[in-house]
N, C-alpha and C positions, 0 to 999 in steps of 0.2 A: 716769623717773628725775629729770628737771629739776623740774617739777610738784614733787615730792616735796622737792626741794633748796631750792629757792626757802621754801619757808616757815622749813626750817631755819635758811638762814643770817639771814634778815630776826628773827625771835623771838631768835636770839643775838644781833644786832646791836642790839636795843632792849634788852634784857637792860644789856645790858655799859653802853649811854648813858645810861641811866636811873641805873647804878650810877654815872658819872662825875660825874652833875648834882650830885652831892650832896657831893664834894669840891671843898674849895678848891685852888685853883694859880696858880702867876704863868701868864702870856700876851707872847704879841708877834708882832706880826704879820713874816709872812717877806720876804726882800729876791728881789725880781723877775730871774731870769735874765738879761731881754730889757732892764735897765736898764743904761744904760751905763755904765762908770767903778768902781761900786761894787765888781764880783765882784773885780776884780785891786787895787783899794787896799786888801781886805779880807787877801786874801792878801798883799800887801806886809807891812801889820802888823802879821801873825803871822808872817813869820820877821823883823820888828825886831824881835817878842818887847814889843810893844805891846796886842797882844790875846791870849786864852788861847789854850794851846799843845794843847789838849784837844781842839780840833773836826780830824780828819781830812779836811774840805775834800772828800771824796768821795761825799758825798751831799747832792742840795742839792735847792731850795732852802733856805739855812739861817736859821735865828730868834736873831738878835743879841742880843737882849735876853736870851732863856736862854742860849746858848753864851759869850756875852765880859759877860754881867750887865750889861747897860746900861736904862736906864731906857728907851731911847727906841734902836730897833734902825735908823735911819737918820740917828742923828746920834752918831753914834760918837766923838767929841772932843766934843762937847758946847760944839758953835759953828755950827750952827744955827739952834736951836730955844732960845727961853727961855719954857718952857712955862708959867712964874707969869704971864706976860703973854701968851701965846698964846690968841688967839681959836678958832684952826684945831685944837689940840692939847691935850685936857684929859681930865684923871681925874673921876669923875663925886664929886658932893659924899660919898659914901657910902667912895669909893676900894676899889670893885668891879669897878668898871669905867673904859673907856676910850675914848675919841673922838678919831681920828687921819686928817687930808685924809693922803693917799698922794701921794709927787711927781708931779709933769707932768712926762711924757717924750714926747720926739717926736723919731727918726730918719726921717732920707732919707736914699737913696743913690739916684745917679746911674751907670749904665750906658751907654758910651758906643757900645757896639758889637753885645757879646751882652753872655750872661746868665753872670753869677758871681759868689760870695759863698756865705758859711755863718754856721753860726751864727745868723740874724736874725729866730727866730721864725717869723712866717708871712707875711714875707717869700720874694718867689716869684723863678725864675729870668730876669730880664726888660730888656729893653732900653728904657732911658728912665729917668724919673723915679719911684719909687714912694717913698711916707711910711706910716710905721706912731705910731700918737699912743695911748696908753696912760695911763688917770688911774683915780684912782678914793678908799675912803674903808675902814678899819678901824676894827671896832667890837668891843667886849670886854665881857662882865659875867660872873661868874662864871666857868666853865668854858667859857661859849660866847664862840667867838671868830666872826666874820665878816668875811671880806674880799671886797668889791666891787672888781674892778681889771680892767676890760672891755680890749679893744684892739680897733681898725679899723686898717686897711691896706688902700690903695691904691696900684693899678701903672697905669702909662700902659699896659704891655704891651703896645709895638710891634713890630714882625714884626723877627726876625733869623734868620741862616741856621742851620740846625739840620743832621743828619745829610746830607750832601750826596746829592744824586738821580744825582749820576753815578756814585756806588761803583757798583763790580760789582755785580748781581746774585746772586751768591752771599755777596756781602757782605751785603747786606741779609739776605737768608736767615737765616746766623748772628745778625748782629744781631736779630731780632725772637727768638731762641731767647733772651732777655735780656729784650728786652720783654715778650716775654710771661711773664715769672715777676714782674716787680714793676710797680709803680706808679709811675716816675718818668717824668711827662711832661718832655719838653724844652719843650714851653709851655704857659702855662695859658688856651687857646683864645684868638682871634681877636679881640680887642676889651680896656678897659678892664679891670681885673679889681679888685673891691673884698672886702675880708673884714671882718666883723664876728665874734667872738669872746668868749665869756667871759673870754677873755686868762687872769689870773693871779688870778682866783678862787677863794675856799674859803670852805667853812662846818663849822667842827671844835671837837668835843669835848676839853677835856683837862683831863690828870693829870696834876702833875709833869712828868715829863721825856717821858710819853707824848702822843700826840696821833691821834685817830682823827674820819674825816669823810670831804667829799664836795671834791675839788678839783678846779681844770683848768688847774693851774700848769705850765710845764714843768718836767720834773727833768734830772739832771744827776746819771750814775751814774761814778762813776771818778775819779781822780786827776791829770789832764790839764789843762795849762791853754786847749788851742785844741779836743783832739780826744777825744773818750767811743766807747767801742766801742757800747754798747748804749743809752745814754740820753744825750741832746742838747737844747741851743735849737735845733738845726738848724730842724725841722718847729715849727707849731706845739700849741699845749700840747692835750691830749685830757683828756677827761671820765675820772675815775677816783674809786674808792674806797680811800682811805689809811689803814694806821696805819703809825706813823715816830715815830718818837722826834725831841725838837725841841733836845736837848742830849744829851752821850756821859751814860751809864748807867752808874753807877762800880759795881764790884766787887771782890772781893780782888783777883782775877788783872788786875785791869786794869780799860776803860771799852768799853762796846757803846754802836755806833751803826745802826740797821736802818728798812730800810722795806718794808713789802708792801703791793702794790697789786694793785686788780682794774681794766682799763680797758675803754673803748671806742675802737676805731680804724677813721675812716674813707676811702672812696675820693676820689680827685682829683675825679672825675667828669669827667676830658679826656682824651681818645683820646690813642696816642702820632702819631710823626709820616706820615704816609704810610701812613696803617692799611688804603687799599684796592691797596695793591701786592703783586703776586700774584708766585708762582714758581711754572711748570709747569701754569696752570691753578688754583694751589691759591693763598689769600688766606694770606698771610704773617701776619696779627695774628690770634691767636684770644680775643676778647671774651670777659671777666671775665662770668660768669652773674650775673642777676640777683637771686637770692640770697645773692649774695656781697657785699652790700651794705656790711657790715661787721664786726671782727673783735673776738672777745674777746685780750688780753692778761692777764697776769698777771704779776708779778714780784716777784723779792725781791732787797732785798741787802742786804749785813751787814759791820761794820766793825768791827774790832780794835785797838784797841791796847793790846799789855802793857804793864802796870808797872815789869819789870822793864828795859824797854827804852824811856825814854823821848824822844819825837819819832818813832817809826817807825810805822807804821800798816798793819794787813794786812787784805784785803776781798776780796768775792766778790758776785757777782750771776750773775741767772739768770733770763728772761725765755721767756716762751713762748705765742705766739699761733695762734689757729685760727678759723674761721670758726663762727659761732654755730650755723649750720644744723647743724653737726659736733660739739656737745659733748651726752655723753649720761651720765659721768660723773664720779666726783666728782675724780678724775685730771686732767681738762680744766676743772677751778676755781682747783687753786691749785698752784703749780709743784713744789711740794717732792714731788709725789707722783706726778709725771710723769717717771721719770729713765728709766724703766726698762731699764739695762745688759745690753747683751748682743751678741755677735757680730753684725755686718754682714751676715750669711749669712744670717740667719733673718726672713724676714719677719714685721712688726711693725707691721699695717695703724694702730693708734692712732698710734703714734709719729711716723708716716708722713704723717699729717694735720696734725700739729703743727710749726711753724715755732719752733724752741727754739733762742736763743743762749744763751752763759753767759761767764763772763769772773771772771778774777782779779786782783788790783792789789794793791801797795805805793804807800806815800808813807813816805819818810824824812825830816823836816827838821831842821834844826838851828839858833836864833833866834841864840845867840852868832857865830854866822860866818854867819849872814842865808841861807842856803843849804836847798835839798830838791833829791830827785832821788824819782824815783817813774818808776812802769812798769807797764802793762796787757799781759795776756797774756789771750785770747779763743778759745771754742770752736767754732764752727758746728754745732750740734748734741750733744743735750746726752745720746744714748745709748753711747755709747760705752763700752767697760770701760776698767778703768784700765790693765790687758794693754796694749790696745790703743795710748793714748796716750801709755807709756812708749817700746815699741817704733817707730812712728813720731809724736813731739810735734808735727811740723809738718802735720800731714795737718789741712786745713779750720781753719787756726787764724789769727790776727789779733792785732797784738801795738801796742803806745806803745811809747815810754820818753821819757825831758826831763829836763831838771833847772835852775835859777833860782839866780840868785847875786845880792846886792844888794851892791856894792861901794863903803863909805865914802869921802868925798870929804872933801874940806878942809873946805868948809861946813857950817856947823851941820844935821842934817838932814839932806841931799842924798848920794843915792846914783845909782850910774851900775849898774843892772841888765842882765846880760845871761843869755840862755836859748837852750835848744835843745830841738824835740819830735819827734820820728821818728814817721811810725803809719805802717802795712802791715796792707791788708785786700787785697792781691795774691796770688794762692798761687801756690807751688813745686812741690807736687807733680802731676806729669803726670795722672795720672787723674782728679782732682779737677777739673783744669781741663777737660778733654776731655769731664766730665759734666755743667759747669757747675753746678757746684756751687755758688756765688760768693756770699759775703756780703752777707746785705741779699735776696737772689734764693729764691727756696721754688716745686719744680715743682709740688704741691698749693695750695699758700695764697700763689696768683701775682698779690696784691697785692705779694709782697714785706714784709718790715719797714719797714713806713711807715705816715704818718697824713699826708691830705690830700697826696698825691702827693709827699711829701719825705721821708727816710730819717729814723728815729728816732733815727739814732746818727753816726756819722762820717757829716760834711756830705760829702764829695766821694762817697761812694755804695762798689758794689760793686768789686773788683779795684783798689783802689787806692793808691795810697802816695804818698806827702810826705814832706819834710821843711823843717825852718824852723827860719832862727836869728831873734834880736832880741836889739837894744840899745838902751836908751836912757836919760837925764836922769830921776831923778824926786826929785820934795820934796813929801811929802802927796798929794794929790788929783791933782797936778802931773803931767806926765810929757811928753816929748818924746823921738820914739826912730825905731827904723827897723828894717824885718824883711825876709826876705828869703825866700821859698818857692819848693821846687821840688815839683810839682805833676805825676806819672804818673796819668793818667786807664785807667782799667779795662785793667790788663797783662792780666786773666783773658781777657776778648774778644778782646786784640791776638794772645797766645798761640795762640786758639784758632782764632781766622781767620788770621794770619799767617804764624806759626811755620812749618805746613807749608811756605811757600813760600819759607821761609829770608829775608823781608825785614825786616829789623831798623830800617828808615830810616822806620817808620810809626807810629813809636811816638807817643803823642798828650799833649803834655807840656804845660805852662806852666810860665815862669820868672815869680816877680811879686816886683819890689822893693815896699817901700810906705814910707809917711812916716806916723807918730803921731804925734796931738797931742791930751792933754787940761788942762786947766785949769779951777782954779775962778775964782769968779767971785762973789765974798760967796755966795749961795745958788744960784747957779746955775754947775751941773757943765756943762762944754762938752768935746765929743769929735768930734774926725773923723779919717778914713782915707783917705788918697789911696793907689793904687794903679796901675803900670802892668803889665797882664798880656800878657806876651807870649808868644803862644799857638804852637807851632810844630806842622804836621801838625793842625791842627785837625778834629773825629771821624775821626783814622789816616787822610786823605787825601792822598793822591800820585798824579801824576799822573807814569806812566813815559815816559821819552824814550827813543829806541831805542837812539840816541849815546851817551849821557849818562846814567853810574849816579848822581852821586851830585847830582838836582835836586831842589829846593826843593818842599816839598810845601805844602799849603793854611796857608800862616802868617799870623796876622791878629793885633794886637793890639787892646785897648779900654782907656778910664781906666775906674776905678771912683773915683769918689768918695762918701763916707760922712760924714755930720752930725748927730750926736745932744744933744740938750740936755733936761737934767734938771732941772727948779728944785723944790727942797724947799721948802714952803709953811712958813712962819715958826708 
């Protein structure tokens, strides 16, 4: 059946490109996730109601120049770049085309203790120094667009203490019921660790408002400003096939915004921790097969907003990945045709091979009072009837919510922003936890939801919950502020190992105030994040006194500090 399929979709897919070559379209190349500064001044904005009120900000990455009409999709005030004297920056004599240097960006972060942070690409869990440097060049002539925009990264990735050797025994037990469904090492092996990457690459066809091609961007599925149920910069970006729309698609009833993807995802290739610790005789870690090398994905999501409700935005996505060796029909190609509803009771060996999230979202904002509130609600599998999910809503499900306010100041300019964003990927209900059910985790496709040993979606992983306020100064590009998280690492495992014993004093938390700061700098954007994470119970360790209930368990903290600098080429 594959044989057969393969020719199929490759003949439509020349079909349709051969049909694109022949129309004209504008172009612009897209703004890079993993770049700093730009995704939140972009959103600042659009609610001053600076840029158009039309892009839903929930599907990204997004193309400036078609969504807010700019000539030049990283100089958005048009104090940059004076492209009549630009050497680096030019339309070609014909005005077909276009030749664009891409900024220099280069983040470090410093770890002082262990390993923490999200969001940073392929940036790895690590202690010490690691830099990720990111450059490259956009090119445009008719319908064909190309963008080169490699990344490297490198980590000192020195030893720090990971799941502690003296838990129980049956600790570890449980614990490896967890590792062994995903892919998330706690280190990325013994030595120096370097990655090179296509980074934030593509090569696309387009139409209008359409766009179809080959990319290895990362996306960014949802309406969240820190946390994405199903799509993230957490990991880095994976090899895919796109088509996506690069501006909303107006209609009577309103404007569509969509993307479907075919990807590739692959393994860490790093053992977890203590992989030869046995219980009973038997070896706790059971090794990923060798044909499980790597994983198809697929995805779609799609964005809404009516007409007659203008600023509100309604969306949904729905991802679903399996191991190649496993797909044999045309249901395991592209998700819309993989739901297949039905009671829990009846076995459904395809479904069953399938690692399928899905997720719904709002964003509402409003530019005259500078304000949105938006919220993600998530499914862990995506067979269920709808019976089912009325009856119990909370059963396998994963939710956001936030909301951003810019508050006028005396000064021309100047607003004092603050926000709030909740995520919950923990569950409630008893059963679910007891089977390990747990987000991001799949007992078949025991990579897990991941590419290169990091979660595709909410950076902190499986069973977990946050919440985070911030405030701070900002004018332009400007900002100065401070945030404040509380950080439950995996309640699912604590639940499931702990609960029975009734000890609730194991819970594996961090508190992390932080300090922001960015500033321009004529051409050059400057960003960094300090951080003090104070870690209590560090991996749910305690150590009982027999005197003494209420002692101090494994508490450690570390700095994090964070330094990113962008300079846009004149």
């Amino acid at each position: 059946m594959r044989k057969q399929l393969f020719p199929f979709f490759l003949t439509t897919a020349l079909l349709f490109l051969s049909f694109l070559t022949s129309i004209p379209t504008l172009l612009g190349q897209s703004v890079s996730l993993n770049l700093p500064v730009y995704g939140d001044y972009m959103r600042r904005q659009q609610l001053l109601g600076n840029l158009s009120e039309t892009s839903s900000f929930m599907i990204r990455p997004l193309y400036p120049t078609e969504v807010f009409n700019k000539s030049n999709g990283l100089d958005l005030d048009e104090t940059f770049t004076d492209e009549d004297l630009s050497e680096f920056n030019f339309s070609t004599k014909d005005n077909k085309g276009r030749f664009q240097l891409l900024p220099f960006m280069m983040k470090s972060q410093f770890n002082d203790a262990y390993g923490f942070g999200i969001n940073d690409g392929p940036m790895i869990p690590n202690k010490g120094m690691q830099y990720l440097i990111n450059a490259g060049v956009y090119f445009e002539y008719g319908p064909l667009s190309i963008q080169v925009q490699p990344e490297v990264m490198h980590a000192s990735n020195n030893y720090f203490q990971g799941f502690p050797l003296d838990h129980w025994e049956s600790t570890w037990l449980q614990y490896y019921e967890w590792l062994n469904t995903a892919d998330i090492p706690e280190r990325f092996g013994g030595s120096p660790y370097t990655y090179l990457s296509l980074g934030q690459s593509s090569i696309r066809l387009n139409l209008g408002e359409f766009s179809v091609g080959i990319s290895n961007e990362n996306l960014w599925w949802g309406p969240g400003r820190k946390s994405s149920l199903l799509m993230s910069n957490h990991a880095p970006g994976f090899l895919h096939l796109t088509l996506n729309t690069r501006k909303p698609v107006q209609t009577p009833i309103g404007s569509f915004e969509g993307q479907l993807i075919a990807g590739k995802l692959q393994s860490s290739g790093f053992e977890p921790p203590h992989q030869n610790y046995s219980h009973a005789n038997t070896p706790l870690y059971v090794p990923k097969r060798p044909d499980e090398d790597w994983r198809y994905l697929s995805g779609l999501v799609l964005s809404f907003q009516p007409k007659w409700l203008p600023g509100l935005f309604l969306g949904f996505s729905s991802v679903s990945q399996m191991y190649h060796t496993d797909m044999d029909q045309l249901s395991d190609y592209l998700p819309v045709f993989n739901g297949e509803k039905g009671p829990e009771s009846i076995s459904k060996p395809n479904v069953d091979q399938r690692n399928q999230l899905s997720a719904g979202y709002f964003r509402w904002m409003d530019s005259s009072g500078h304000f949105e509130f938006y919220g993600e609600y998530g499914s862990n599998g995506n067979s269920r009837s709808l019976y089912d999910f009325l009856i119990n809503p909370d059963k396998n499900r994963a939710f956001s919510f936030g909301f951003s306010n810019l508050i006028p100041l005396k000064r021309e300019e100047e607003f004092f922003q603050v926000g709030m964003e909740m995520t919950q990927t923990g569950q409630t209900v008893r059963e679910v936890i007891l089977a390990r059910n747990s987000w991001y985790t799949h007992p078949h496709v025991r990579h897990g939801y991941t590419h290169k040993g990091q979660v595709l979606g909410f950076g902190y992983g499986p069973g977990s919950n946050v919440i985070s306020l911030d405030a701070a100064w900002v004018k332009g590009f400007n900002r100065l502020g401070f945030e404040l998280e509380y950080i439950n690492h995996n309640n699912d495992f604590y639940y499931k190992r702990f609960e029975e014993i009734k000890d609730w004093r194991r819970k594996y938390v961090d508190i992390v105030p932080s300090l922001l700061a960015e500033w321009r700098f004529d051409n050059l954007l400057v960003s960094g994040k300090f951080q003090y994470v104070n870690t209590l119970n560090y991996k749910w360790y305690l150590e009982n006194h027999p005197e003494i209930y209420f002692v101090p368990g494994l508490d450690q903290t570390t700095f994090v500090g964070q330094l990113g600098l962008t300079y846009l080429i004149r």
